[in-house]
N, C-alpha and C positions, 0 to 999 in steps of 0.2 A: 338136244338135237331133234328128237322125236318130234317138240313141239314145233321148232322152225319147218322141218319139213311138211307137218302138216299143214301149218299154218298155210304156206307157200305155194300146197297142193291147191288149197284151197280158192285162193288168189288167182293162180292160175283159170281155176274153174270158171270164176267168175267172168272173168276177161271172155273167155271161150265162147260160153252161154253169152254173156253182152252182143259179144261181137256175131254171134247165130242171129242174134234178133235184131239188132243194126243193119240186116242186109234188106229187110221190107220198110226202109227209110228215104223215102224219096222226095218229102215234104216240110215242111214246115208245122203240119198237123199231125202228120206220122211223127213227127218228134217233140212234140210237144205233148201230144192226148191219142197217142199211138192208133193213129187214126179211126178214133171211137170203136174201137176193135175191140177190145179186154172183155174175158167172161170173168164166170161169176169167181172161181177159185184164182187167175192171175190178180182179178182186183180186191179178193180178198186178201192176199199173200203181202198184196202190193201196199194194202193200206193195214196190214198189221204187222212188217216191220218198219215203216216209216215211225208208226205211233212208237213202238219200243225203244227202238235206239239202244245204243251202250250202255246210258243211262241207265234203263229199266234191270239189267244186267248189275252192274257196277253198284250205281245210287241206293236202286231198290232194296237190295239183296242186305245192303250194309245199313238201310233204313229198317228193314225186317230184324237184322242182328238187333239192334239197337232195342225196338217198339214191340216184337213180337207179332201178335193176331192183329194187334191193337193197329199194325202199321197198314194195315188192309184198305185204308179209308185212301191211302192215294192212289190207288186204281180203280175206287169206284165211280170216281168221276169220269174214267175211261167209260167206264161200262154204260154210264145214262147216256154219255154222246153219245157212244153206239147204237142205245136202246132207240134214242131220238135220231138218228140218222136212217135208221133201216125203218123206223116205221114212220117219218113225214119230210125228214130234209133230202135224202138221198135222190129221191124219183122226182122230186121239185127241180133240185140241182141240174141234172139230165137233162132235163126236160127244159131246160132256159138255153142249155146248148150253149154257151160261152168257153172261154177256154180259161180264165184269169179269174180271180175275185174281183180284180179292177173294171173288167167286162161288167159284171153285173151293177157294180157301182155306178158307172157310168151310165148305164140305162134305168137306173132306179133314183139314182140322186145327181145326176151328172160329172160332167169329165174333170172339175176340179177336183169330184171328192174321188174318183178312181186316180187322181195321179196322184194325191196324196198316199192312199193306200200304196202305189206301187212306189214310191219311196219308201215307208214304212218296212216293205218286203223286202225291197234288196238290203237294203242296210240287216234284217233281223234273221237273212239268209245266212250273215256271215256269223255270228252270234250262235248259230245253231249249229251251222258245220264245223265251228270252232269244239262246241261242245264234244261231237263226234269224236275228232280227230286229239281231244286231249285226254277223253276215255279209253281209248283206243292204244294211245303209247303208253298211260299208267300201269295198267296191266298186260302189256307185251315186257314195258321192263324187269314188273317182276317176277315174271314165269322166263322170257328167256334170256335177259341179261342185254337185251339191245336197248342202245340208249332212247332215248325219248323224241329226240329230234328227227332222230333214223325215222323211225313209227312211226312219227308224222306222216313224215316224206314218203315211205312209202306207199301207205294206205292211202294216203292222197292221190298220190297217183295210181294207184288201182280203182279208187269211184270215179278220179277224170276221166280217164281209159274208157271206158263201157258207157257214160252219162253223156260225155262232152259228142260221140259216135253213133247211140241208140238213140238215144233222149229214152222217153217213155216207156217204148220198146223194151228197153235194154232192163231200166230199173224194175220195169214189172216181172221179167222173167228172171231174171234174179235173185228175185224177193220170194219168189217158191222156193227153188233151191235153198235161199236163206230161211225160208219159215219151218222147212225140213229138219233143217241142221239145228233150230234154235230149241224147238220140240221135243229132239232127238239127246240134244246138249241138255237140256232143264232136269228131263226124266233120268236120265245117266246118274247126272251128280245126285239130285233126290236119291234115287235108290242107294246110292253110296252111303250118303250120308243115314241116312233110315239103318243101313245094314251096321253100321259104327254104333248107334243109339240105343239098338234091341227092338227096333220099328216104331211102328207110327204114334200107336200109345203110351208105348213106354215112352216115349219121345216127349210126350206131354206130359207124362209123369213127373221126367227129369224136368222139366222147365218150369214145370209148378215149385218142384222144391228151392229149386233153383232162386226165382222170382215169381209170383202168384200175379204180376202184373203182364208177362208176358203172354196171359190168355186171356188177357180181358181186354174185349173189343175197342176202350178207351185208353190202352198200357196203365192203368193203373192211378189215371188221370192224368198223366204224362200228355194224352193228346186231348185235350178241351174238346168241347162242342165246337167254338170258336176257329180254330185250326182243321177238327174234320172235317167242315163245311167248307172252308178254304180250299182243304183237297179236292172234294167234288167241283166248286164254282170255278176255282183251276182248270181243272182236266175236261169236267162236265158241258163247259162252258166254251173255256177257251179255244178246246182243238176247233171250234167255230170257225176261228179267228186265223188258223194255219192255210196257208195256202198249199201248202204241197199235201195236203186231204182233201182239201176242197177239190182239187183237180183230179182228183181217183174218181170221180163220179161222172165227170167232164169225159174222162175216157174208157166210159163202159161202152157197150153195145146198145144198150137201150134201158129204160127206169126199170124195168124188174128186174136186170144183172145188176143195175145201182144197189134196190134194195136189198135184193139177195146175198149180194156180198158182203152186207153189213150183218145180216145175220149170221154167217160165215166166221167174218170177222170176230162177232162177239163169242161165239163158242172159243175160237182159240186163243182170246183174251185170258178167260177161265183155264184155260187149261196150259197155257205158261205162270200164272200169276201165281198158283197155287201152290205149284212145288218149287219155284221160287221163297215164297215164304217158308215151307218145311224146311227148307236148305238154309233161309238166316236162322232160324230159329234153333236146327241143328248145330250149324256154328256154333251158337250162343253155349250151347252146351259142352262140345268139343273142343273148343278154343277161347275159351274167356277172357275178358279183358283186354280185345282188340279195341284199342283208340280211333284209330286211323279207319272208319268204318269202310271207306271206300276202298278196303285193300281184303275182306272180307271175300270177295270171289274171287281173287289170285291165291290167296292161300287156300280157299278148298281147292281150286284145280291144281293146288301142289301136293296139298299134303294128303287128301280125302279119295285121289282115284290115282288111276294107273295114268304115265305118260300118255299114250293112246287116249283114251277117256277125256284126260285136262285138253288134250290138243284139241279134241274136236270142239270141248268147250270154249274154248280159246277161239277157234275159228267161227262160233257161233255169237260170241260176242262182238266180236270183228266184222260180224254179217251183219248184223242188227246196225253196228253204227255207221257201215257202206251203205246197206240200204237206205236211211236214212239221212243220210249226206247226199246221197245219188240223187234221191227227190228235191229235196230241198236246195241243190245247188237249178238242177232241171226249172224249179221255179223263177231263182234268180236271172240264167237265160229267158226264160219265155217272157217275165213280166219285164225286164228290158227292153226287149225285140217289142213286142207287142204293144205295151201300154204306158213306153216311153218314147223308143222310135219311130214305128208305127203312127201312132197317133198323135204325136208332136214334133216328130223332126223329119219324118219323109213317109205320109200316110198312101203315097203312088208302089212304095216298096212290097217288093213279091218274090216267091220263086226260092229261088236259089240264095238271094240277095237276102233275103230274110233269113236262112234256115241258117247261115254264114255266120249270122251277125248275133242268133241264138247260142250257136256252139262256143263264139269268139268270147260271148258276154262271160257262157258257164266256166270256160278256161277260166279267165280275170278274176273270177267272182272266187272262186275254187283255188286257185293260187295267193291269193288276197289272204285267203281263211286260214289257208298252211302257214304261211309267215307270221302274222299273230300268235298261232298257237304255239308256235316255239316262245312264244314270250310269256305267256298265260301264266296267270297264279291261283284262281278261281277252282271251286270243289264241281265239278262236274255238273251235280244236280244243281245248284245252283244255279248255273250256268242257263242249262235248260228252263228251268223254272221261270228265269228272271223273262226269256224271249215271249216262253206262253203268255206271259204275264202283261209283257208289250202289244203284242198283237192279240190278246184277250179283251183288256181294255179298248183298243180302239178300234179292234176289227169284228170280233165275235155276234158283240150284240147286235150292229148295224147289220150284219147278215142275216139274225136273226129275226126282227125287227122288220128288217124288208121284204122280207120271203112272210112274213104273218101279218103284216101292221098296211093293210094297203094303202090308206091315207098318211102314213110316215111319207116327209120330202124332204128336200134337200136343206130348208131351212130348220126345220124342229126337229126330224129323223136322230140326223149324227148328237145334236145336241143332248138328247134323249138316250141315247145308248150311252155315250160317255158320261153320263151323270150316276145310270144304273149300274153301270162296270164300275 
């Protein structure tokens, strides 16, 4: 019961806060790129839990159980985008002023290859909010016993609430209170787990004896050179390629809140990533011979802290994959509106007519993703991985590529990028 109610408090919250920042929404760019409004800590908030998600929670934590230290190498592909975002892509982004990825397409390789792109998007919109929303009911089932369908539905309709009414607004201020709670949730259970082990050292003591590969930066050969290079050109590369980060830049206030926030962002990369891993790792020690790795953070917020403690955890994981849905569906509306009807079915559209037919999109898109996920059989990460992995390929490099390669065009440009992805 402790868990439901907090869970619920928390939900609550969210709505609240959305619905505070939903009321300076009078546009179609107030909801879209929160009328290039955002400083440096909303848009950092905003663009470090879009990148977490459930996943980072759920996936990570049971990939740590799993690899150890050695499992370190799939966040470090987080950290060089970061590094390369806050020190050359960030204040470039801004500074083009577009609102879409397909924007810049269209002006650097023209409007066939931006409508491609925005096909690409809406379709890998739902693929990613699926991911969300099926991390999201596995672990509400087994902490508090509500079926998986339920979960869905709910949680659905708590990021349509706030997304489909704020747009940008809404998801940016949320994502503090979410990066609060998630922070807040990491360190909690860490210390738990540390205080079960005999601390930090001894912590590695037991996991030496335990397995000698769980502190070796490679697990013990477990992860090839071959695989850790995956993880970085993954991560490193491909958030390139996401839209719903691309557009955190689009609505800053200006290129130094772009950059700024990215270095923002990467400090609290480090500083959830770490005691996430202390916490698999602890597991490993405390509970050995978990299969089912993605069930590795419901059983510590059962058995490892108090009611209280799990719950907040519980609502921080739940934050992570709201926030992230909220963006990602946000995209799905705008690159519809924009850089499909917009620009190919009624380019005279404005106003109100536009901002309408954004909202109308993110309902569909967002309802779409719910009913799949009741069907879903796929592991989470997986899940996630396969999308980066789509819009990696065919969207990353070409951003990259155009933004550095001034002579890239529409004829050798894409050809060029999808050969080196």
């Amino acid at each position: 019961m402790v868990y439901v109610i907090i869970l619920l408090l928390y939900l609550a919250a969210l709505i609240f806060v959305g619905k505070l920042a939903s009321r300076g929404v009078s546009s179609s760019d107030d909801w879209a790129v929160a009328g290039r409004s955002l400083g440096v800590w909303s848009s950092a908030a905003s663009y470090f839990t879009t990148v977490l998600s459930a996943v980072s929670f759920i996936g990570y934590m049971g990939y740590y159980y799993q690899f150890g230290w050695g499992g370190w190498w799939n966040w470090a592909g987080t950290l060089i985008c970061t590094i390369l975002f806050a020190g050359f892509f960030a204040a470039r982004l801004r500074r083009f002023g577009g609102v879409t990825i397909s924007d810049f397409l269209d002006r650097r390789f023209g409007k066939a290859h931006g409508a491609i792109a925005a096909v690409l998007i809406l379709f890998s919109t739902v693929l990613f909010t699926m991911a969300q929303l099926v991390a999201s009911a596995s672990i509400i089932k087994v902490i508090t016993g509500i079926p998986e369908y339920l979960s869905v539905i709910i949680v659905g309709i708590v990021f349509l609430a706030f997304t489909v009414t704020g747009g940008m607004k809404s998801v940016a201020w949320t994502s503090v209170l979410t990066s609060v709670l998630i922070l807040f949730g990491a360190y909690a259970l860490m210390i738990a787990i540390l205080g079960k082990t005999g601390g930090f050292w001894e912590l590695h003591r037991l996991a030496y004896t335990e397995d000698p590969a769980l502190l070796d930066p490679f697990a013990g050969g477990s992860i090839g050179a071959g695989l850790a290079l995956s993880w970085c050109v993954t991560w490193g590369i491909g958030n390139f390629g996401l839209p719903q980060l691309i557009t955190k830049f689009n609505s800053c206030k200006d290129e130094k809140t772009a950059r700024y926030s990215q270095g923002i962002s990467g400090i609290l990369f480090v500083l959830f990533y770490l005691p996430l891993m202390v916490i698999g790792l602890g597991m490993r020690i405390l509970r050995p011979g978990i299969v089912q790795t993605d069930t590795v953070a419901s059983i510590a917020m059962v058995e490892m802290v108090s009611p209280l403690i799990g719950g907040i955890v519980l609502a921080a994981i739940l934050g992570a994959a709201i926030s992230t849905a909220a963006s990602v569906l946000l995209q799905a509306g705008t690159t519809a509106t924009r850089d499909i009807y917009q620009k190919f079915i009624n380019p005279n559209a404005e106003g109100e007519r536009v901002l309408a037919i954004s909202k109308g999109t993110t309902l569909t898109v967002g309802i779409i993703s719910i009913v799949l996920s009741l069907f879903n059989s796929s592991t989470v990460l997986m899940i996630q991985s396969n999308m980066v992995g789509v819009l990696g390929s065919m969207l990353a490099m070409t951003i990259i590529i155009g933004f550095t390669w001034k002579r890239s065009n529409a004829q050798g440009g894409w050809p060029v990028c999808w050969l080196v992805s």
